[in-house]
C-alpha positions in Angstrom: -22.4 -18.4 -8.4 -18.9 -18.6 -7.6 -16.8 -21.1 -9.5 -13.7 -22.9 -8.9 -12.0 -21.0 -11.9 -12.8 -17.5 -10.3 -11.5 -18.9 -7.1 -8.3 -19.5 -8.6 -8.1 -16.3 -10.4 -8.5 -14.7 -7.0 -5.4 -17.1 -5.9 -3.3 -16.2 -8.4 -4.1 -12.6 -7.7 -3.1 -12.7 -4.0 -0.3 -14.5 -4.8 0.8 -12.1 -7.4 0.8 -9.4 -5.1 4.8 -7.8 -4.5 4.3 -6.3 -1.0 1.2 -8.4 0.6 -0.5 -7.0 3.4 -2.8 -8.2 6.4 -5.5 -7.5 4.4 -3.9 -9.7 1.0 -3.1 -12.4 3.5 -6.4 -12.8 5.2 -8.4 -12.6 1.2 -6.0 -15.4 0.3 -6.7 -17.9 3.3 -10.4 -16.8 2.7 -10.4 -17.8 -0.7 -8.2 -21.2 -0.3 -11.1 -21.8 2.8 -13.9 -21.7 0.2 -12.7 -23.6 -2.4 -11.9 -26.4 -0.3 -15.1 -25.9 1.2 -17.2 -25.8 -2.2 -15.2 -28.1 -4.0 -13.2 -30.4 -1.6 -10.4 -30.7 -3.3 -7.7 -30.2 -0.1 -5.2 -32.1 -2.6 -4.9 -28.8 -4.7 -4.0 -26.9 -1.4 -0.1 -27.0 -1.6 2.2 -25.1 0.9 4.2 -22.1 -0.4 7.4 -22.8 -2.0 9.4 -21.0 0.6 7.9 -20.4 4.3 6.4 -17.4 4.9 8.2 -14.9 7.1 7.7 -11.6 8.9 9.1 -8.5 8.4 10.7 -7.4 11.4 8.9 -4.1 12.5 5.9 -5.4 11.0 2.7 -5.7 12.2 -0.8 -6.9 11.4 -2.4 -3.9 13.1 -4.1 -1.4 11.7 -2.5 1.7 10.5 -3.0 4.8 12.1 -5.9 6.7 11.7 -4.4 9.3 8.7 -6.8 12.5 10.1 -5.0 11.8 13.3 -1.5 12.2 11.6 -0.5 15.4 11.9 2.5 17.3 10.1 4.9 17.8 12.3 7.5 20.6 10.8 8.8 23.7 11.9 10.4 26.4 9.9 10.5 30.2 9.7 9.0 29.9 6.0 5.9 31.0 5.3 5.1 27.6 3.7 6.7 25.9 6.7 4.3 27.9 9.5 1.4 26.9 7.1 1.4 23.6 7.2 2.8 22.7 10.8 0.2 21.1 13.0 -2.1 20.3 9.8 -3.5 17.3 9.4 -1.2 15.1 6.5 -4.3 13.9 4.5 -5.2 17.5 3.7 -1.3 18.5 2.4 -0.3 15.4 1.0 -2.8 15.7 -2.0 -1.7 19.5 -2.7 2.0 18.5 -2.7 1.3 15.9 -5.0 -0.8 18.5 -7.4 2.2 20.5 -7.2 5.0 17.9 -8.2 2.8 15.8 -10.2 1.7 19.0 -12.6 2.8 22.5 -12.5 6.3 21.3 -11.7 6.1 18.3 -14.2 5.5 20.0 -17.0 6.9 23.5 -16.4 10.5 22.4 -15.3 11.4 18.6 -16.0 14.8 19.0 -14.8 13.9 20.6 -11.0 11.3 17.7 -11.6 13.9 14.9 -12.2 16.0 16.6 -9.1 13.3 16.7 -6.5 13.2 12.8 -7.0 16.7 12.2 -7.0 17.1 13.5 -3.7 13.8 11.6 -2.2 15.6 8.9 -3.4 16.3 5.9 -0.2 
């Protein structure tokens, strides 16, 4: 049975969230729906402090499909002529082994430099 405390957990949760998405937005409205609809209390509905706004750029589409992204970099490297044309979800996740471990670990500083240069 769904309660009006768990509803309001769920609230707080979406509300919480830093960088809401679509997805966040539409849980939220969802979850305000049903608890005026199983507890009729529209009184405890209040608008958000500030209006909500978009994000120019934005979009409320869904993302491209990720085996349809592919990588997209030429080079005379033999890494370089590996990965061109591959799809991202299959590099991504050995890049990440890479930096994430070996790299880590082995050689903190080349570590701390890689993200000072992926740095915005």
């Amino acid at each position: 049975m769904i309660t009006e405390h768990d509803l309001q957990e769920a609230i707080a949760e979406c509300q919480g969230k830093r960088n809401p998405d679509a997805k966040t937005c539409m849980m939220l409205a969802a979850f305000y729906t049903i608890r005026r609809e199983m507890f009729g209390s529209p009184e405890q509905v209040r608008e958000p402090e500030e209006p909500l706004r978009l994000i120019p750029g934005s979009s409320f589409a869904p993302p491209p499909d990720p085996v349809e992204t592919t990588i997209d970099y030429e080079s005379d490297t033999e890494f370089g002529k590996m990965i061109h044309g591959r799809p991202a979800t299959e590099i991504w996740p050995i890049i990440d082994e890479l930096v994430t471990e070996p790299i880590q670990a082995l050689n903190p500083r080349l570590y701390d430099a890689l993200f000072r240069k992926l740095k915005p």
